[in-house]
N, C-alpha and C positions, 0 to 999 in steps of 0.2 A: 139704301146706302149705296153709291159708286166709290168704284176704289178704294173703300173702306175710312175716306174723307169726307165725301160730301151727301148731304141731306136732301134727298129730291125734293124737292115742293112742286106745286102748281104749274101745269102746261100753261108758258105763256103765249107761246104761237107756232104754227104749223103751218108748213111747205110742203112742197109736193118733192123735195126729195130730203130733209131734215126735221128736225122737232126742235124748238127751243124750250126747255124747262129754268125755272127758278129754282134756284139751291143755297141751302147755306155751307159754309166751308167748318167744320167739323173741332178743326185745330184752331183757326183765327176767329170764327164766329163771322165773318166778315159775307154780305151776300154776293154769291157769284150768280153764272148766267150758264148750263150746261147744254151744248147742241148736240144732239144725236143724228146717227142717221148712216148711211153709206157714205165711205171716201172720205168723212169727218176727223177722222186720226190725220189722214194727209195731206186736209186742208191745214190743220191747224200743224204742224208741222213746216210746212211753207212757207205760213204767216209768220214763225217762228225764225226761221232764214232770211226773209226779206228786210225785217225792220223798220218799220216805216212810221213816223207819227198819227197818221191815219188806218194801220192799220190795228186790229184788233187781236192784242198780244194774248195769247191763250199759255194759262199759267199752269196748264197737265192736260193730257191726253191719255188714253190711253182704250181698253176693250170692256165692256160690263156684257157678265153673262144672258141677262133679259132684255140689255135696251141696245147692245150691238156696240160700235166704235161712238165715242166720246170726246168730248175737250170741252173743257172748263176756261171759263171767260170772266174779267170783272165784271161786276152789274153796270150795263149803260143806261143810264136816265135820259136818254134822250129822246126825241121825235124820230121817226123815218122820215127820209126827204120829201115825202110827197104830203105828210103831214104838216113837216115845219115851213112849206111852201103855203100851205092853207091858212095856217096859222099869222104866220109873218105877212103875207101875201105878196105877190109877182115881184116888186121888187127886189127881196131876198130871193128869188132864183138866181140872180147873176151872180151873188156872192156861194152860194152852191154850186152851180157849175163851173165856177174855176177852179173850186176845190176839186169837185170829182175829175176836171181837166188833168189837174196836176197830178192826182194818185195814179191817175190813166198814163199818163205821161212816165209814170216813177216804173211802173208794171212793162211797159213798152220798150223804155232803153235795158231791162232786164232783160229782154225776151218773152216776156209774158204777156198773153191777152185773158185778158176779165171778159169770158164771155156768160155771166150769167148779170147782169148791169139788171137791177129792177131798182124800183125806192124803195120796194121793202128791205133792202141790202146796204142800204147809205142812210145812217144813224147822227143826227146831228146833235152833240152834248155841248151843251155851252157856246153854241156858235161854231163848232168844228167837226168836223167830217171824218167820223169814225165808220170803217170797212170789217 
């Protein structure tokens, strides 16, 4: 149990500086997505200030005593970029990288640079470019 809300489930993938686990949310029933790891409270926090259609609104954060800083995310169904490029093939790159153009673009006139850019990081649900 994190935060005394949600239900850990299943490690669904691992980085070299976060963890992604599956969870359910305790009070809605509803499935989330919880990332762990260093600097993850002030990611999600950020993401939280920025507001962005592309980016990935994290709906709690906060500290667990065995798995370190936390934030809780809706479940994304979607492919990572480099998959839904496989899948769809070459042609659907152009329509991805104007996406990631733009959210680079939206990070930029803030002041901000995305400097951890891989496709395991750019999640496309539905045809749209979730960060």
């Amino acid at each position: 149990m994190i935060g005394e809300r949600y239900t850990l489930g299943q490690l669904y993938k691992a980085g070299a500086q976060a963890k992604v686990w599956k969870a359910q949310d305790k009070i809605t029933g509803a499935p989330r997505i919880i990332k762990t790891g260093e600097g993850i409270k002030k990611e999600a926090i950020l993401a939280r200030q920025l507001m962005h259609p592309m980016i990935g609104y994290p709906y709690d954060c906060g500290h667990d005593s065995e798995l370190g800083e936390f934030a809780v995310y809706p479940e994304f169904t979607g492919m990572d970029s480099m998959e839904w490029v496989h899948h769809n093939g070459k042609e659907s790159l152009r329509a991805f990288a104007l996406q990631a153009a733009e959210f680079l673009s939206f990070l930029h006139h803030r002041g901000w640079l995305y400097n951890d850019f891989k496709p395991q990081h750019f999640l496309l649900c539905e045809n749209k470019l979730k960060v």
